[in-house]
C-alpha positions as CSV (number, residue, x, y, z in Angstrom):
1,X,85.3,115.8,85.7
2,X,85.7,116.4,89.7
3,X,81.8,117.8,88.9
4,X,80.7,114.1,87.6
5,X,82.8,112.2,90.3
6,X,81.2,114.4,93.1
7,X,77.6,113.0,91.2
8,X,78.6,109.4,91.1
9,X,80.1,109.2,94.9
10,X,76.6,110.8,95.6
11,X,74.7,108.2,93.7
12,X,76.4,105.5,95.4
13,X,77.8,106.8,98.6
14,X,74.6,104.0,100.0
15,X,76.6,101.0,98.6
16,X,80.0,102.1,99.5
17,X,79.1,102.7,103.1
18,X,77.0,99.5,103.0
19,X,80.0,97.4,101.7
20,X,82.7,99.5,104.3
21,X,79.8,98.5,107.4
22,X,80.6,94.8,106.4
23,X,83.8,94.4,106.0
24,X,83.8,93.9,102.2
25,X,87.1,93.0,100.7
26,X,85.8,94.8,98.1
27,X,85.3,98.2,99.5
28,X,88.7,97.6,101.1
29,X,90.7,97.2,97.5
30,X,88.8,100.1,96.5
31,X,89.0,102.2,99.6
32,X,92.7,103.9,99.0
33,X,91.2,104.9,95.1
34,X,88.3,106.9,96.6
35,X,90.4,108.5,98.8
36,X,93.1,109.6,97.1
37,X,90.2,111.2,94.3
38,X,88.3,112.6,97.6
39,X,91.7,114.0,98.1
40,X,92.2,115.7,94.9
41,X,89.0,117.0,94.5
42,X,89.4,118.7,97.6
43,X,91.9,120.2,96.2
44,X,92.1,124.0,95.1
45,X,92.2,124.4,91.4
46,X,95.8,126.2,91.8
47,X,97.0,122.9,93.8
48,X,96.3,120.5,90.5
49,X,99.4,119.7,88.7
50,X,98.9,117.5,85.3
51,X,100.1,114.3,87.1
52,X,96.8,114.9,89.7
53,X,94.9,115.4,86.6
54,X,95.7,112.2,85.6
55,X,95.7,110.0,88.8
56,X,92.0,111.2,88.9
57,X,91.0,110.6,85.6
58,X,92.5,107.0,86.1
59,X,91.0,106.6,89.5
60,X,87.7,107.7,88.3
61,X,87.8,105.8,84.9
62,X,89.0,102.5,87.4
63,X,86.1,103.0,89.8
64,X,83.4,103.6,88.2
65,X,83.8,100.7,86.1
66,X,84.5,98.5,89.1
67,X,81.4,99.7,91.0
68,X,79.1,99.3,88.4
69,X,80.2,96.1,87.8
70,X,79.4,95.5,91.1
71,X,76.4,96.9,91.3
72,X,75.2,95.0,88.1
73,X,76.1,92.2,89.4
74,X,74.3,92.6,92.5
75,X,71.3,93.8,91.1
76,X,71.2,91.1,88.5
77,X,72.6,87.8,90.0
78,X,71.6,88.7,93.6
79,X,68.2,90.7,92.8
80,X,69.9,93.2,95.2
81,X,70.8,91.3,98.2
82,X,73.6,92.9,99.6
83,X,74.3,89.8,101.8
84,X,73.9,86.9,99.2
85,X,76.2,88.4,97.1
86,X,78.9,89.0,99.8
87,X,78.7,85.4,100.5
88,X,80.8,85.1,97.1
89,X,82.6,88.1,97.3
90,X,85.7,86.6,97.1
91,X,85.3,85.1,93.9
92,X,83.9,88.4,92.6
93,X,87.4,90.0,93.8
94,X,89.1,87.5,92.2
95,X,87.5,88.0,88.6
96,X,88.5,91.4,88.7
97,X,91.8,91.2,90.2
98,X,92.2,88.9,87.0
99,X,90.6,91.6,85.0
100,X,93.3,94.0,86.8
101,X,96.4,91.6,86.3
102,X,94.7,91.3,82.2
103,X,95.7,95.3,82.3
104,X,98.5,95.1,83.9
105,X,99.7,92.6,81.3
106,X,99.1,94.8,78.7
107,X,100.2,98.2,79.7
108,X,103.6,96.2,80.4
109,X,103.0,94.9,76.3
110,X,103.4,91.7,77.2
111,X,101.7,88.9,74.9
112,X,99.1,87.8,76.9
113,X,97.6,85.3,74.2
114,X,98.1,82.4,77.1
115,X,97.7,84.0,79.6
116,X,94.4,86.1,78.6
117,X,93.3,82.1,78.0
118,X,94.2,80.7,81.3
119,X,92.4,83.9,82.9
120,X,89.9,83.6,81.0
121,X,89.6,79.7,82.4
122,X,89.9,81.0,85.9
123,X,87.3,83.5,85.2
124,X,84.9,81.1,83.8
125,X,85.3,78.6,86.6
126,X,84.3,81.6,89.2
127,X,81.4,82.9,87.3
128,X,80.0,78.7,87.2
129,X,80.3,78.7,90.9
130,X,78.6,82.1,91.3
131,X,75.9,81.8,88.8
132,X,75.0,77.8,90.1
133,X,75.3,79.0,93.6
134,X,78.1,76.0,94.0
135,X,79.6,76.2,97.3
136,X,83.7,77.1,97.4
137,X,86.5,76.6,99.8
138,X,89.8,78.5,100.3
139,X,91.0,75.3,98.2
140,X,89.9,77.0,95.1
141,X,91.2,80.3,95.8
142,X,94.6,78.4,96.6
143,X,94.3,76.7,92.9
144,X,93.8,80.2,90.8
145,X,97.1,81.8,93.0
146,X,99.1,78.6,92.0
147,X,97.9,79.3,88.2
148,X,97.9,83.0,88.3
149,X,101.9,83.3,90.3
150,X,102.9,80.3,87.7
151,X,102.1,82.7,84.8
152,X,103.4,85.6,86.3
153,X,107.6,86.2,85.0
154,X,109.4,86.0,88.2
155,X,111.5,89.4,86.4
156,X,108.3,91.4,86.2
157,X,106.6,93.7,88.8
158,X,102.8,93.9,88.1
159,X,100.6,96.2,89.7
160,X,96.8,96.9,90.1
161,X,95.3,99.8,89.9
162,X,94.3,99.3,93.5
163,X,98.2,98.6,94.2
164,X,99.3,101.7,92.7
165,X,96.6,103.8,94.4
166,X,97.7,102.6,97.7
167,X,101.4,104.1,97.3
168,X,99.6,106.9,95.4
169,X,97.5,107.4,99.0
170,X,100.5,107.0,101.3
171,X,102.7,109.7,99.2
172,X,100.1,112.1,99.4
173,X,99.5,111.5,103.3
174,X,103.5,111.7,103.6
175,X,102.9,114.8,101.7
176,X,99.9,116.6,103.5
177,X,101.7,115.8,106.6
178,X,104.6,117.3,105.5
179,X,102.5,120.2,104.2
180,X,100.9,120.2,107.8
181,X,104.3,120.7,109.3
182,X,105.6,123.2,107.2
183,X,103.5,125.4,108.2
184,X,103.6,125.1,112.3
């Protein structure tokens, strides 16, 4: 596995830098996944415990379905143009933090019959804008958080994946630091 990860970060090492060099949102929800893997493949063999195994397996599974998504839709809706497609970035976050919120929902069993409906509403409105080049304000944005936090059980804690990779990335800094330490 740490073999085909190295692979894929090679094959699209171009597009993540390209993506960090401009500030993409994107690149910034997915940063914290990349390098808590980086992390663990740097590991040695001795230092991976099952619950490693598994954070990369998720993290890889997560990211290389997010990236090609993006890089599908790049290629397809923006015939490759890093720039036109960043201009609508933001809605492209936002279908896949819905996608994200969709799995969230379900590894927490919820029924997500409604809600999978008015995500799937959400979604379609941001694929019209992107696909007819329709112009969007912060307004719109606003409208799918009032939807999305009014669907949302005020007695639940839903995370992303990029959520939990972010507390998965400070514990192992805590940890290598600790590590670090330890050894002076």
């Amino acid at each position: 596995m740490y073999k085909d990860y190295e692979y894929w970060y090679k094959e699209n090492k171009d597009l993540l830098e390209h993506l960090e060099h401009h500030k993409s949102l994107l690149y910034d929800d997915y940063r914290d996944i990349i390098a808590v893997l980086n992390y663990i493949k740097g590991l040695d063999a001795s230092e991976i415990d099952n619950d490693l195994e598994v954070i990369f397996d998720e993290g890889y599974a997560y990211i290389y379905d997010r990236i090609n998504y993006i890089k599908t839709c790049l290629k397809q809706d923006f015939i490759g143009d890093l720039h036109a497609f960043l201009k609508y970035e933001e809605l492209f976050r936002y279908y896949l933090f819905i996608e994200d919120l969709i799995d969230a929902y379900l590894r927490e069993d919820m029924d997500t019959k409604t809600i999978k409906e008015a995500f799937s509403d959400i979604q379609n409105k941001i694929l019209d804008i992107i696909n007819n080049r329709k112009p969007f304000g912060r307004e719109v944005l606003e409208e799918f958080d009032m939807i999305v936090s009014s669907l949302i059980p005020s007695n639940k804690m839903l995370q992303t994946v990029p959520q939990v990779f972010n507390q998965i990335n400070d514990e192992l800094l805590i940890m290598k630091d600790h590590k670090h330490f330890d050894q002076e």
